[in-house]
N, CA, C and O of each residue as an XYZ file, in Angstrom:
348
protein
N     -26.595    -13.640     -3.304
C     -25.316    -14.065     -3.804
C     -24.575    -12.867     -4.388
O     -25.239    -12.028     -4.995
N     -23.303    -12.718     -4.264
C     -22.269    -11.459     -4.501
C     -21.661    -12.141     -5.861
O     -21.639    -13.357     -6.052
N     -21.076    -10.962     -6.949
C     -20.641    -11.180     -7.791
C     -19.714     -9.932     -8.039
O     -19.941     -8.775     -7.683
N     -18.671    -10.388     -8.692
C     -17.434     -9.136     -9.030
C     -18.581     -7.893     -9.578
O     -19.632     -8.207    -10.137
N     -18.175     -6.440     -9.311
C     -18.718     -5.836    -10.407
C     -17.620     -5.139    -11.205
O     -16.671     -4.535    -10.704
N     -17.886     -5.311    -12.637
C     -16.714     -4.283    -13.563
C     -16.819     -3.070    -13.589
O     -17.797     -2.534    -13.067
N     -15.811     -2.323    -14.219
C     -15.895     -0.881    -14.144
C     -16.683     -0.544    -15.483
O     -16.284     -0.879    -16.598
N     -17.965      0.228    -15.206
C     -19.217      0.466    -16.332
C     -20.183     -0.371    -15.949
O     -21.230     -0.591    -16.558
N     -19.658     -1.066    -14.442
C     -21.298     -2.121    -14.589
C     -22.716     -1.028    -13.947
O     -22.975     -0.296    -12.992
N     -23.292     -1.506    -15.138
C     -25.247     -0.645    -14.754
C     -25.893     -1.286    -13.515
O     -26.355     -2.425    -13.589
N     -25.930     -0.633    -12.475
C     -26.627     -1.239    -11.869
C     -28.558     -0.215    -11.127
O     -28.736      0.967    -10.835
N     -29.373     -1.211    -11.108
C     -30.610     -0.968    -10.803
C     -31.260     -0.698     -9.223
O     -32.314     -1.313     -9.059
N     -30.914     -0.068     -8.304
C     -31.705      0.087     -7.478
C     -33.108      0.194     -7.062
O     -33.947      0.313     -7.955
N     -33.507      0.167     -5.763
C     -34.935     -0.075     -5.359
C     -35.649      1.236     -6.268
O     -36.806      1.055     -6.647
N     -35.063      2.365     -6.567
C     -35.512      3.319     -6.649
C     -36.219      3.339     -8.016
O     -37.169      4.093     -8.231
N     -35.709      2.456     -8.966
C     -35.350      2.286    -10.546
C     -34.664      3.250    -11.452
O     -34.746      3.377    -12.673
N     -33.957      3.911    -10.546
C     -33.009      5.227    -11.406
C     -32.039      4.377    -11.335
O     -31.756      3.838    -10.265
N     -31.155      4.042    -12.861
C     -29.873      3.262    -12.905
C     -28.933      3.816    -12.622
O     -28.949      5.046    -12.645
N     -27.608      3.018    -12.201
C     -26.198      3.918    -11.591
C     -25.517      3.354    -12.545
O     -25.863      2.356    -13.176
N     -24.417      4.048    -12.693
C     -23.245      3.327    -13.795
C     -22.127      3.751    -12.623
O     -22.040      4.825    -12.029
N     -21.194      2.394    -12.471
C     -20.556      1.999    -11.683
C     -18.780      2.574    -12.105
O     -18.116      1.711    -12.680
N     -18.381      3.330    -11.957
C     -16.971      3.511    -12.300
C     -15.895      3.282    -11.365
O     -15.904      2.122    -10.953
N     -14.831      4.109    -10.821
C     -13.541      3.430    -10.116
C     -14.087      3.490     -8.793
O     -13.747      2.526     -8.107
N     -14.888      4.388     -8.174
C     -15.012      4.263     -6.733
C     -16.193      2.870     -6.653
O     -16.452      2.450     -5.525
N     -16.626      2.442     -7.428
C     -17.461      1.050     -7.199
C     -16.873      0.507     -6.340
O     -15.647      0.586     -6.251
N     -17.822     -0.354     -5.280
C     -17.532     -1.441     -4.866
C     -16.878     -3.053     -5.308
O     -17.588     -3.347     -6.270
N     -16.486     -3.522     -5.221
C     -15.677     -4.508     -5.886
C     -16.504     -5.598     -6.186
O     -16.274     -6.278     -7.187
N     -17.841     -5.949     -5.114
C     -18.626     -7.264     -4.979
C     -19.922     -6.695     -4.520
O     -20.003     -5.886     -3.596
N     -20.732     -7.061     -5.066
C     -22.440     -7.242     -4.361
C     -22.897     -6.563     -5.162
O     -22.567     -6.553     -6.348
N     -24.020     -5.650     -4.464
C     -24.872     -4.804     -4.728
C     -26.015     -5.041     -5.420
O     -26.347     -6.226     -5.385
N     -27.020     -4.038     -6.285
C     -27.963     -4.423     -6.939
C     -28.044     -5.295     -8.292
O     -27.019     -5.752     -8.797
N     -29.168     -5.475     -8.783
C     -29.214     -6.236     -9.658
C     -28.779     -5.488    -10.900
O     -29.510     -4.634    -11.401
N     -27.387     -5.854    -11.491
C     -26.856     -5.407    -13.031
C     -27.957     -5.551    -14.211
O     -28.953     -6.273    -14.169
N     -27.582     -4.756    -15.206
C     -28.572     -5.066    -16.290
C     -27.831     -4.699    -17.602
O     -28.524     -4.809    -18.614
N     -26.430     -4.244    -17.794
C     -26.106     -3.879    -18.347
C     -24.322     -3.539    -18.025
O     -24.053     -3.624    -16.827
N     -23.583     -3.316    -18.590
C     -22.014     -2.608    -18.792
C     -22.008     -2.107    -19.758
O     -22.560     -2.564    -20.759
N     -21.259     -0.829    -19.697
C     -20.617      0.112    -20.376
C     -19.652     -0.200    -21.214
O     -18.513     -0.177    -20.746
N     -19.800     -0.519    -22.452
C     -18.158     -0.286    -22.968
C     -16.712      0.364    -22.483
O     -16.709      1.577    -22.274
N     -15.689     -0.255    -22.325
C     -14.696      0.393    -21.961
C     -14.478      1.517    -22.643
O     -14.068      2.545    -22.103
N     -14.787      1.389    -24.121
C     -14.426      2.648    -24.854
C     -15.074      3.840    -24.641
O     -14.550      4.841    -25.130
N     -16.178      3.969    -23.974
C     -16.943      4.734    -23.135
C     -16.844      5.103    -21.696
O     -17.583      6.004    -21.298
N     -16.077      4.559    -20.915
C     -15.979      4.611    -19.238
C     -15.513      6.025    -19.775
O     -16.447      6.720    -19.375
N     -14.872      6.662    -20.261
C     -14.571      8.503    -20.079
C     -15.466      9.532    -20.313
O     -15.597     10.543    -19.624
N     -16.135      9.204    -21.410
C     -17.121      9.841    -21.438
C     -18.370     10.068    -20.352
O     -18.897     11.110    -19.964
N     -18.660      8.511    -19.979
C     -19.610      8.986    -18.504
C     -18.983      9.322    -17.358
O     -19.524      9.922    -16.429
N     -17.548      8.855    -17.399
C     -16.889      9.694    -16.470
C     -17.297     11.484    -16.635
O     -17.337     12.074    -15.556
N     -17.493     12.050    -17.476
C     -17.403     13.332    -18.282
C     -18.800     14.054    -17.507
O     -18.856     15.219    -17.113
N     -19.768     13.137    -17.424
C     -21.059     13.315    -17.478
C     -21.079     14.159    -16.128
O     -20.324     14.027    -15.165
N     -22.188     15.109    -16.305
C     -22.468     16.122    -14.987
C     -23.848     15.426    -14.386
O     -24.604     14.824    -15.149
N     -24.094     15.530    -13.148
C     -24.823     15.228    -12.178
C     -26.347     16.019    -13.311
O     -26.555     17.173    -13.685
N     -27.242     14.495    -13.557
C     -28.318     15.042    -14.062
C     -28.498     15.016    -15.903
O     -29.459     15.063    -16.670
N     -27.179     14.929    -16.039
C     -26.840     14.785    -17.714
C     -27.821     13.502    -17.695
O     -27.965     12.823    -16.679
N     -28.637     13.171    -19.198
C     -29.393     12.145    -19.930
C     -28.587     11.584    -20.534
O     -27.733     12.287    -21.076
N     -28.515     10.208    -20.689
C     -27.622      9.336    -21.595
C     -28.554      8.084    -22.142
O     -29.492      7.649    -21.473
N     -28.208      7.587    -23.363
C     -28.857      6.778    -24.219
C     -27.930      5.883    -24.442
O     -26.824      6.207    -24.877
N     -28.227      4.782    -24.202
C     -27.140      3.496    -24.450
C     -27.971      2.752    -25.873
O     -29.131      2.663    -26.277
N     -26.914      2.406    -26.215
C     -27.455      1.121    -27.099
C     -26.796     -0.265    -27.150
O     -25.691     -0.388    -26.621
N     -27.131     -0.870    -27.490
C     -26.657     -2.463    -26.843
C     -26.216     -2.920    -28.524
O     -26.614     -2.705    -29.668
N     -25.112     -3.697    -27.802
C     -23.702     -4.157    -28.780
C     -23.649     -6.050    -27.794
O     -23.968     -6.610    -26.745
N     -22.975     -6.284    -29.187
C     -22.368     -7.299    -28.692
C     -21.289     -7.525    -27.625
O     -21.015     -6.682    -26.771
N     -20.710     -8.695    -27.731
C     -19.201     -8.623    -27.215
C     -18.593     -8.495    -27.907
O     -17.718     -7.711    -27.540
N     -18.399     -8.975    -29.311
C     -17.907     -9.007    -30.595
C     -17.537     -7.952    -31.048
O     -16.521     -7.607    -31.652
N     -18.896     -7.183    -30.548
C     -18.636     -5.804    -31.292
C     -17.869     -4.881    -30.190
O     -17.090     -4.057    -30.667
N     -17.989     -4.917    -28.867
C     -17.419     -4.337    -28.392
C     -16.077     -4.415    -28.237
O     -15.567     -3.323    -27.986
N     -15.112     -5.597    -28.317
C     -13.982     -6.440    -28.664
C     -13.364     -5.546    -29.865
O     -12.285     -4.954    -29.847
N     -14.156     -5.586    -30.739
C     -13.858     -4.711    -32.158
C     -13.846     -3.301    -31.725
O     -12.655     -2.989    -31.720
N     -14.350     -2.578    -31.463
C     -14.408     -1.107    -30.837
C     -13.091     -0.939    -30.141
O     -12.416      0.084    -30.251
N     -12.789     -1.860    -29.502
C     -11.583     -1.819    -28.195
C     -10.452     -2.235    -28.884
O      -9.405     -1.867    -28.351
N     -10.335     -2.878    -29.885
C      -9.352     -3.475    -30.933
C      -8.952     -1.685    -31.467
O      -8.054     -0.975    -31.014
N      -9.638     -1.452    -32.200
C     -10.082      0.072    -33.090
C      -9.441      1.266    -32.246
O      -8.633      2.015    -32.796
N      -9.832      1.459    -30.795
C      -9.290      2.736    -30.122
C      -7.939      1.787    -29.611
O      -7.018      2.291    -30.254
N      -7.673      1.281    -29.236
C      -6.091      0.970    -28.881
C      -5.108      1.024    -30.320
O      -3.909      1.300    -30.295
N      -5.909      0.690    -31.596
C      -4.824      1.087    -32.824
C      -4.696      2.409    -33.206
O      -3.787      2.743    -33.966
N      -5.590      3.294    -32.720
C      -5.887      4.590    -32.324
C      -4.269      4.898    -31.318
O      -3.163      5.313    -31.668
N      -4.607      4.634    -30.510
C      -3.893      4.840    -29.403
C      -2.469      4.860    -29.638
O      -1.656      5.711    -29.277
N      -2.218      3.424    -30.531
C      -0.697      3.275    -30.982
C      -0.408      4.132    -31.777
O       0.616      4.782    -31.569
N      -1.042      4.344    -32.685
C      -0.877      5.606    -34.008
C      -0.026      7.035    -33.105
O       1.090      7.552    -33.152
N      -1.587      7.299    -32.144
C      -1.059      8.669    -31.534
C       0.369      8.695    -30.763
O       1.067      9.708    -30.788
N       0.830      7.293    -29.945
C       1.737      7.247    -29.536
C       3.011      7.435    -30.386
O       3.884      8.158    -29.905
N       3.256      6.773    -31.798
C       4.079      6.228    -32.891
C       4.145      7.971    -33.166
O       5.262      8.445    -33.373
N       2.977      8.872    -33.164
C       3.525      9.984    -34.019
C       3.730     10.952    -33.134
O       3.697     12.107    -33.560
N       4.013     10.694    -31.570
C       4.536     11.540    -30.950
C       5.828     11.270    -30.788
O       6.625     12.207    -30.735
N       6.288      9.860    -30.675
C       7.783      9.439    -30.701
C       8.083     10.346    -31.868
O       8.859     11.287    -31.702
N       7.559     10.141    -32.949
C       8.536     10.599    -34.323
C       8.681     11.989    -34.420
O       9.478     12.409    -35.259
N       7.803     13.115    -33.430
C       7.721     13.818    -33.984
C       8.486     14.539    -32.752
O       8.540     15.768    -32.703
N       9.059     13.742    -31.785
C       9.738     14.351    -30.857
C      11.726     14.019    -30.953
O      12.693     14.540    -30.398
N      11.595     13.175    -31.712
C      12.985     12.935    -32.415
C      13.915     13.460    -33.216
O      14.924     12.813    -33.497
């Protein structure tokens, strides 16, 4: 059975080396997920070099909701003080 995959979805191959799924992902199927990436993170493993080690730790939704709440008021700030400071 096929299922959407998101952008950050972990997925497990035959091999058991995990993939983290970003924009060139496939849209549907593949192996068995075990995990997603925080959005607030898709850049950083974007960042990652062929072979780099990474350590996840597991969050809620709640919490990740909150994280994503947090960098978008981030986001507005930086936006708000480039308007002002280009005026």
């Amino acid at each position: 059975m096929s299922d959407g995959i998101p952008p950050g979805a972990v997925q497990v191959p035959a091999d058991g080396l995990p993939i983290v799924l970003l924009a060139d992902r496939q849209t549907t199927g593949g192996y068995t997920k075990i995990a997603t990436v925080s959005t607030i993170d898709l850049s950083k493993i974007a960042q990652a070099q062929l072979g780099d080690r990474m350590r996840f730790l597991e969050i809620t939704c709640s919490e990740a909701h909150r994280l994503l709440s947090e960098y978008w008021d981030t986001i507005d700030g930086i936006k708000h003080c480039i308007r002002f400071n280009t005026q």
